[in-house]
PyMOL commands that place a pseudoatom at each C-alpha (Angstrom):
pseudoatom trace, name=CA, resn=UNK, resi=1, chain=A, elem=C, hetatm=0, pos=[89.040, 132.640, 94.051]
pseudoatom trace, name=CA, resn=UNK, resi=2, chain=A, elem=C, hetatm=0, pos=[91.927, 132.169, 96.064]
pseudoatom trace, name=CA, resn=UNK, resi=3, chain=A, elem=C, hetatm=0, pos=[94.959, 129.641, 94.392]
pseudoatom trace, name=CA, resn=UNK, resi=4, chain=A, elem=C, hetatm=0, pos=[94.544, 126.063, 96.044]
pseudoatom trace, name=CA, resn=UNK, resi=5, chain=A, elem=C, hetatm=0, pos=[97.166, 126.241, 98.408]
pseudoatom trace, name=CA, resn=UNK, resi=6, chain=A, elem=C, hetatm=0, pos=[96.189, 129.552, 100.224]
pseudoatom trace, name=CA, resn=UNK, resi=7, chain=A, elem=C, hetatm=0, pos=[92.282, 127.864, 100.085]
pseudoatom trace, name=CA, resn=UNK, resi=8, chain=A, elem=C, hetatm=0, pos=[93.650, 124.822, 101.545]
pseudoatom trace, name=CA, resn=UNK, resi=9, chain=A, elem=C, hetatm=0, pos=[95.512, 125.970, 103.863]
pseudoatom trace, name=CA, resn=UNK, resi=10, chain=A, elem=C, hetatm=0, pos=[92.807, 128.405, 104.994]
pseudoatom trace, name=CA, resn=UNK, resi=11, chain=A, elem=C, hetatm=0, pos=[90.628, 125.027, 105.077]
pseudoatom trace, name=CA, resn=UNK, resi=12, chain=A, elem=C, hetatm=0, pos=[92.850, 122.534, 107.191]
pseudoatom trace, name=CA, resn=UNK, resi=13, chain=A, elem=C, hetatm=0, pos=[93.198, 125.824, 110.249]
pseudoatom trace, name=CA, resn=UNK, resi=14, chain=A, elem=C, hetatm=0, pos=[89.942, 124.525, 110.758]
pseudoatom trace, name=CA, resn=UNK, resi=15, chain=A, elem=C, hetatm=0, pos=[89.658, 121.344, 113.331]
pseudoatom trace, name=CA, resn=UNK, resi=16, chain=A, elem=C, hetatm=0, pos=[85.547, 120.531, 113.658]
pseudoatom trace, name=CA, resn=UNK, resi=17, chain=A, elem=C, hetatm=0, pos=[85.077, 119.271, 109.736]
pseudoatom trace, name=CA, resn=UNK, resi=18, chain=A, elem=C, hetatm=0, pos=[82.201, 117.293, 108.330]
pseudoatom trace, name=CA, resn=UNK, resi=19, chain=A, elem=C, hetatm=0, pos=[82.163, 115.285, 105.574]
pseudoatom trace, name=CA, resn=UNK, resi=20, chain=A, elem=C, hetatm=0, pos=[78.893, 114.740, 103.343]
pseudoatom trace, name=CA, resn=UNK, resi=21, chain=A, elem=C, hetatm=0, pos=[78.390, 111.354, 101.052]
pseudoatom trace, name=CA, resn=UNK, resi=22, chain=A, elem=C, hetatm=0, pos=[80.859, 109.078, 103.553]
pseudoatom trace, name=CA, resn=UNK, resi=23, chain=A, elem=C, hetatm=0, pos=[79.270, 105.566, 102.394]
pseudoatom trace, name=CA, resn=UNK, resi=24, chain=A, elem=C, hetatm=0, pos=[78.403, 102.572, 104.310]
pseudoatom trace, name=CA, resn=UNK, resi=25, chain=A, elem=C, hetatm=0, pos=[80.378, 100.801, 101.620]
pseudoatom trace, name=CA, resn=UNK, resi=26, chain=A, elem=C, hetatm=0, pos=[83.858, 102.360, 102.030]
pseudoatom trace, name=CA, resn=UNK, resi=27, chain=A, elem=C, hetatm=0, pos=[85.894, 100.895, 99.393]
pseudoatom trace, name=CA, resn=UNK, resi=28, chain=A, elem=C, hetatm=0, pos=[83.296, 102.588, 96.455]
pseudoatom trace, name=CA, resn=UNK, resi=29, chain=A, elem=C, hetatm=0, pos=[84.071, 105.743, 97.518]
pseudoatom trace, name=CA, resn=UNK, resi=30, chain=A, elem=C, hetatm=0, pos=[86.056, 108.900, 97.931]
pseudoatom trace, name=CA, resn=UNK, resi=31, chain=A, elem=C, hetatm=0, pos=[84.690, 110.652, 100.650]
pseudoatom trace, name=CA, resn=UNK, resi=32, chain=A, elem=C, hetatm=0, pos=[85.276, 107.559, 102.632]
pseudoatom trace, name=CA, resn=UNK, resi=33, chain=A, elem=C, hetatm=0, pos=[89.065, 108.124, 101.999]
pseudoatom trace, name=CA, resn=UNK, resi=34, chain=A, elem=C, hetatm=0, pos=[89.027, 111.803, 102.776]
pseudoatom trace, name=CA, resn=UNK, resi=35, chain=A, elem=C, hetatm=0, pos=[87.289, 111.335, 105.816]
pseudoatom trace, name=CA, resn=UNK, resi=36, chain=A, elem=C, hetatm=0, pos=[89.592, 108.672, 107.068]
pseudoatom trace, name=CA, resn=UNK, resi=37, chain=A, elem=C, hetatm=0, pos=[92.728, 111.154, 106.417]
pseudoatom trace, name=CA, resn=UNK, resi=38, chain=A, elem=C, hetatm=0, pos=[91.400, 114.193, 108.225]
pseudoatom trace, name=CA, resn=UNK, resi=39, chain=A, elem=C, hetatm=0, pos=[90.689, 111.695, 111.306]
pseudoatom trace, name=CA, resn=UNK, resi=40, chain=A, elem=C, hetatm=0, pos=[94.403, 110.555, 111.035]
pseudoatom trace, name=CA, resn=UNK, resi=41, chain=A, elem=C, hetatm=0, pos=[95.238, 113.363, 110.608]
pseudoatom trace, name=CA, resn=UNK, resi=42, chain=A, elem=C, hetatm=0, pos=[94.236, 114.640, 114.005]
pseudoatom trace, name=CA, resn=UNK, resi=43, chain=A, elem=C, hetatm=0, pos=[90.959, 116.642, 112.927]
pseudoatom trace, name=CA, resn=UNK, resi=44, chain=A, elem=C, hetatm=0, pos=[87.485, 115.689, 114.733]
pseudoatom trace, name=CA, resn=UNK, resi=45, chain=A, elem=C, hetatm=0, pos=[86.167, 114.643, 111.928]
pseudoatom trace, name=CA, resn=UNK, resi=46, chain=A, elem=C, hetatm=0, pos=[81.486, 114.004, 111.964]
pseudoatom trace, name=CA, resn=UNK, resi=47, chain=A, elem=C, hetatm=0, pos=[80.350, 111.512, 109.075]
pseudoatom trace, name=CA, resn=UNK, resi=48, chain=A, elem=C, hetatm=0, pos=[77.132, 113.011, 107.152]
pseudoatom trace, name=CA, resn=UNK, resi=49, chain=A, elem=C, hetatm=0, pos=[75.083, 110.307, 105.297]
pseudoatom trace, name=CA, resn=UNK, resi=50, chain=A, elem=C, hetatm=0, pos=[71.335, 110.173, 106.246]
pseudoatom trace, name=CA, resn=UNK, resi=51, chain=A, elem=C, hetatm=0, pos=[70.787, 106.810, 105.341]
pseudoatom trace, name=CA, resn=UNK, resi=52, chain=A, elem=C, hetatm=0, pos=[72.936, 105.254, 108.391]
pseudoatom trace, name=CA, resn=UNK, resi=53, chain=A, elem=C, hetatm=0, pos=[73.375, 105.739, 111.906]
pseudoatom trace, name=CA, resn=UNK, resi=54, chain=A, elem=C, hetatm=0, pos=[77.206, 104.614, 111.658]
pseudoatom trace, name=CA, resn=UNK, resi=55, chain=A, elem=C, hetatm=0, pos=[80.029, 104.717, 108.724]
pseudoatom trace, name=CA, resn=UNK, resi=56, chain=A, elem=C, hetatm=0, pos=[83.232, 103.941, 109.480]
pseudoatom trace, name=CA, resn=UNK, resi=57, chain=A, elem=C, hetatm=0, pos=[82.947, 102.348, 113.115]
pseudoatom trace, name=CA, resn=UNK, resi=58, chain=A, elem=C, hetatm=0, pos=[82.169, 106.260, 113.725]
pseudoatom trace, name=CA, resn=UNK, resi=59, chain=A, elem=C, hetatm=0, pos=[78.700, 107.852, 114.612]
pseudoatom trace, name=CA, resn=UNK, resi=60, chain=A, elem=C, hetatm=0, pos=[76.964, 109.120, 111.452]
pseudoatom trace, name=CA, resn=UNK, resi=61, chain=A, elem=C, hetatm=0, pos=[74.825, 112.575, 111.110]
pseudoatom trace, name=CA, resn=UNK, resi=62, chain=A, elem=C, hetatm=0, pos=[71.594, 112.705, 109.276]
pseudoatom trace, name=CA, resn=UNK, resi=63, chain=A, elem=C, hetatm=0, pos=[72.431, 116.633, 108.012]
pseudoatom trace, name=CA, resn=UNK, resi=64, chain=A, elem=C, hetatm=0, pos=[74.463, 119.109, 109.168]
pseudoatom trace, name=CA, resn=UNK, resi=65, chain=A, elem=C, hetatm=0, pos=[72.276, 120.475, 112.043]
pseudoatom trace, name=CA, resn=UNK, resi=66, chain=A, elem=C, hetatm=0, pos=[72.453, 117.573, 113.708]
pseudoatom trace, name=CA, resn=UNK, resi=67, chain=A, elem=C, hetatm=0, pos=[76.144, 117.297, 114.488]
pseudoatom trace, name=CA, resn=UNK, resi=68, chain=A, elem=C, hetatm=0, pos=[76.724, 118.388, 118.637]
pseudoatom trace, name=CA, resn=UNK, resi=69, chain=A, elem=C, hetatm=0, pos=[78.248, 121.946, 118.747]
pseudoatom trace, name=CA, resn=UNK, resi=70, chain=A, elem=C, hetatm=0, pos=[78.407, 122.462, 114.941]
pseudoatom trace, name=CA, resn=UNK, resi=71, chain=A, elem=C, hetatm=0, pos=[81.326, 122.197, 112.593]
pseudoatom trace, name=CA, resn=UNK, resi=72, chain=A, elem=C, hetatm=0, pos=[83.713, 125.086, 111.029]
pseudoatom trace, name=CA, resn=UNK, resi=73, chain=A, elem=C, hetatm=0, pos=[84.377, 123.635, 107.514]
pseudoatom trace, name=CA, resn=UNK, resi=74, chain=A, elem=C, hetatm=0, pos=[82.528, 121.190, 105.494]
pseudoatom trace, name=CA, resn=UNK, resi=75, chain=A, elem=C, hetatm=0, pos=[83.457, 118.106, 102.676]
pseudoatom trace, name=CA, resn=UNK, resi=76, chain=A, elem=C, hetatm=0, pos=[80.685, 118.061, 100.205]
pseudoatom trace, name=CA, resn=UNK, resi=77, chain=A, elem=C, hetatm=0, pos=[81.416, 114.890, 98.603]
pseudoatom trace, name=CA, resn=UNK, resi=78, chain=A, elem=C, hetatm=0, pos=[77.369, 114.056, 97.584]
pseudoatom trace, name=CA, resn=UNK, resi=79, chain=A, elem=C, hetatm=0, pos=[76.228, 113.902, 93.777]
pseudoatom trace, name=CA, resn=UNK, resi=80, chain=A, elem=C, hetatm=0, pos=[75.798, 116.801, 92.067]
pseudoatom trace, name=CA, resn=UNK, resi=81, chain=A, elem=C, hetatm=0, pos=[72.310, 117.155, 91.940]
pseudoatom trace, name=CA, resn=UNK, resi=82, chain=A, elem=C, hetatm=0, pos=[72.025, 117.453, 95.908]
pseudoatom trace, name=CA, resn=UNK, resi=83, chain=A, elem=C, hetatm=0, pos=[74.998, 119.095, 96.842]
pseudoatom trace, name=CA, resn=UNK, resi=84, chain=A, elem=C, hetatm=0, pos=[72.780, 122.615, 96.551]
pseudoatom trace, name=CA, resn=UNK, resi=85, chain=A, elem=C, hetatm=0, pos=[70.850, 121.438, 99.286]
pseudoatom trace, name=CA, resn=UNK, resi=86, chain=A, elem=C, hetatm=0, pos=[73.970, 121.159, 101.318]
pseudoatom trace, name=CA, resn=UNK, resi=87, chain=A, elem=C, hetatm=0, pos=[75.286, 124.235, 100.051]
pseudoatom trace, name=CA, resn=UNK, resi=88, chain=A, elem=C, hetatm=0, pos=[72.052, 126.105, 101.123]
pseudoatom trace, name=CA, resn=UNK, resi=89, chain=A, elem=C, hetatm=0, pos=[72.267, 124.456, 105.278]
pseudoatom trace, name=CA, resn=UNK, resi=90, chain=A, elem=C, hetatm=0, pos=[76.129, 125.421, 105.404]
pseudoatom trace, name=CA, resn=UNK, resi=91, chain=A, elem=C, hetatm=0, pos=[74.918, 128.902, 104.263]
pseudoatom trace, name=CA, resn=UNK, resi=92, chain=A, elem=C, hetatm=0, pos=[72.012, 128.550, 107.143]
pseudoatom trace, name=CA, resn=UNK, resi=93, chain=A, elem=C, hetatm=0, pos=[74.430, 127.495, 109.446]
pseudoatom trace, name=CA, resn=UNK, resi=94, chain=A, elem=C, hetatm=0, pos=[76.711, 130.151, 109.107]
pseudoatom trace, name=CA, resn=UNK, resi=95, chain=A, elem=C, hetatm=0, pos=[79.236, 127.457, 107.826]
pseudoatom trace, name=CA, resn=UNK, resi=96, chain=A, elem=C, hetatm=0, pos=[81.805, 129.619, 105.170]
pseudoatom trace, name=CA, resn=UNK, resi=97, chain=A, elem=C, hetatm=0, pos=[84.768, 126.881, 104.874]
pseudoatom trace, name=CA, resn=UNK, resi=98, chain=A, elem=C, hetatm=0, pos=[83.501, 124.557, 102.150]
pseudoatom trace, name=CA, resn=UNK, resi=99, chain=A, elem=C, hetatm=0, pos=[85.248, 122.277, 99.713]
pseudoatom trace, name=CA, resn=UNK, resi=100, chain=A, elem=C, hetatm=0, pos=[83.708, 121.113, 96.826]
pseudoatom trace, name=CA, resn=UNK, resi=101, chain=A, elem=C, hetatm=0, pos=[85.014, 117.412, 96.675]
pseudoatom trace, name=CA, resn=UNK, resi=102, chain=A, elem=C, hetatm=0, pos=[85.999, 116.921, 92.697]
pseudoatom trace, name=CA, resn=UNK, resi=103, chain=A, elem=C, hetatm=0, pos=[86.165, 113.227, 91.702]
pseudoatom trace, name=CA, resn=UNK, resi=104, chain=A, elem=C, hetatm=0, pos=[85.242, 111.109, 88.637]
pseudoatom trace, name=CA, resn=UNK, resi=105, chain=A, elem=C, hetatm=0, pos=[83.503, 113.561, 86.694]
pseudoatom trace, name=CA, resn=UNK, resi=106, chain=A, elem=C, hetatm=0, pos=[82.059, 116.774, 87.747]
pseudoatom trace, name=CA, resn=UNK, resi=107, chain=A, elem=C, hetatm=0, pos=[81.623, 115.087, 91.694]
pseudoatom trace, name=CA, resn=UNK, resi=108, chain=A, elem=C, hetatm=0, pos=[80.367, 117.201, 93.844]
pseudoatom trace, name=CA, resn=UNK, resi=109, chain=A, elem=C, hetatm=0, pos=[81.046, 120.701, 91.890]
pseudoatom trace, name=CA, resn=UNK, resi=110, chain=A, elem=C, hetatm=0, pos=[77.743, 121.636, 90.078]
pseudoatom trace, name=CA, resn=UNK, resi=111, chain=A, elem=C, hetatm=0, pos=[75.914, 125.066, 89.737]
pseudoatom trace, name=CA, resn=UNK, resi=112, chain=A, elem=C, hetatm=0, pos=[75.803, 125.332, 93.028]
pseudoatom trace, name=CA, resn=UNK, resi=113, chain=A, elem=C, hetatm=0, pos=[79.287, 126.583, 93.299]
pseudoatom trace, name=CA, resn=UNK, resi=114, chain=A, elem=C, hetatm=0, pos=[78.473, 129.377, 92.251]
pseudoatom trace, name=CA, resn=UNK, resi=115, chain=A, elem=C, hetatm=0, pos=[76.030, 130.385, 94.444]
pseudoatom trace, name=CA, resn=UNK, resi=116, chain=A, elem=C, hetatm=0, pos=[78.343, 128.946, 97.597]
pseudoatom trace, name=CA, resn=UNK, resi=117, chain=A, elem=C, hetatm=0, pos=[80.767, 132.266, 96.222]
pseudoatom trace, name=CA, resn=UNK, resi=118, chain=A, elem=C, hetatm=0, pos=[78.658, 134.758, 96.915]
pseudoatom trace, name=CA, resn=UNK, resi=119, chain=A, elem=C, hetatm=0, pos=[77.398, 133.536, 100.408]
pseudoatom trace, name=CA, resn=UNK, resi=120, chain=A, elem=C, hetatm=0, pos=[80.414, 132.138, 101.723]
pseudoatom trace, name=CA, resn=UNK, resi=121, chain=A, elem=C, hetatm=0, pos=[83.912, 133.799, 102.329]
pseudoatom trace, name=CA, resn=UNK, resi=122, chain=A, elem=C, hetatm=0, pos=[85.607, 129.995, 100.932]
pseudoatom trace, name=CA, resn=UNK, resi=123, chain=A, elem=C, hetatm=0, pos=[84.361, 127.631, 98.771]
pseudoatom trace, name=CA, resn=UNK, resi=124, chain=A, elem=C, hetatm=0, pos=[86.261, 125.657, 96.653]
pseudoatom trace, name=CA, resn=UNK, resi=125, chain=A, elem=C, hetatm=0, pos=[85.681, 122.848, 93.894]
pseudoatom trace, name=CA, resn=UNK, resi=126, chain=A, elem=C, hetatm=0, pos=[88.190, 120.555, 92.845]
pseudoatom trace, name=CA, resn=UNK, resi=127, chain=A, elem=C, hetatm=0, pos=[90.152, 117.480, 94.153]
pseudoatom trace, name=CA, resn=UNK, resi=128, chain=A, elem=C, hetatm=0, pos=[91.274, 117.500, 98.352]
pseudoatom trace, name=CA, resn=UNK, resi=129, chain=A, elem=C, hetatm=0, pos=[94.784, 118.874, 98.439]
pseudoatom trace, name=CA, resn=UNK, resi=130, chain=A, elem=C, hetatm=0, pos=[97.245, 116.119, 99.170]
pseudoatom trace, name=CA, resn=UNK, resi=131, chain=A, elem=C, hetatm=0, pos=[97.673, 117.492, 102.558]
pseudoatom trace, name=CA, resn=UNK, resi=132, chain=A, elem=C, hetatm=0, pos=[94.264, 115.736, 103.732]
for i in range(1, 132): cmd.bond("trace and resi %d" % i, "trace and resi %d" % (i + 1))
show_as sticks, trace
zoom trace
């Protein structure tokens, strides 16, 4: 695995990033905050929560297929016991920038890390770099 500065660097050359598990409630958590930074941050940034049509005055995606034209680098800042099942659609879609969101806990890093190695050219699990 590559040291976390190469990874996120190779990560933030993307521009067309989505970020899973953005909440309706945006003070209870932390992908709300990432998400918020890449947007500042200049990045076109798609919202993926399939329980709402809207997060963050911004249009909200039910799943990664969804989003218009695709995306080059995914958040996945979901629970740990679905975060496979985004692992597997990134894989589908041909999606190889991925960053395991790390916060209280395990977050999003689970098994299916592992598996997002051997498919994917980058994954990585731990806490966003300070540059988001």
């Amino acid at each position: 695995m590559q040291n976390i500065k190469d990874a996120a660097a190779e990560f933030l050359a993307t521009k067309r990033i989505a970020v899973t598990g953005v909440s309706r409630t945006p003070k209870t958590h932390g992908s709300n905050n990432v998400y918020r930074r890449l947007r500042e941050r200049g990045y076109q940034v798609f919202a993926v929560n399939p329980n709402t049509g809207q997060v963050e005055g911004d249009r909200s995606y039910p799943d990664l297929a969804s989003i218009p034209g695709g995306v080059d680098a995914v958040v996945i800042g979901t629970r740990p016991e679905i975060d496979g099942d985004t692992m597997r659609e990134c894989a589908e879609l041909g999606i190889k920038h991925v960053w395991m969101h790390r916060g209280p806990g395990a977050g999003s890093v689970s098994p299916a890390a592992a598996v997002g190695h051997k498919l994917m050219r980058l994954v990585y699990a731990g806490h966003v770099p300070k540059q988001v």
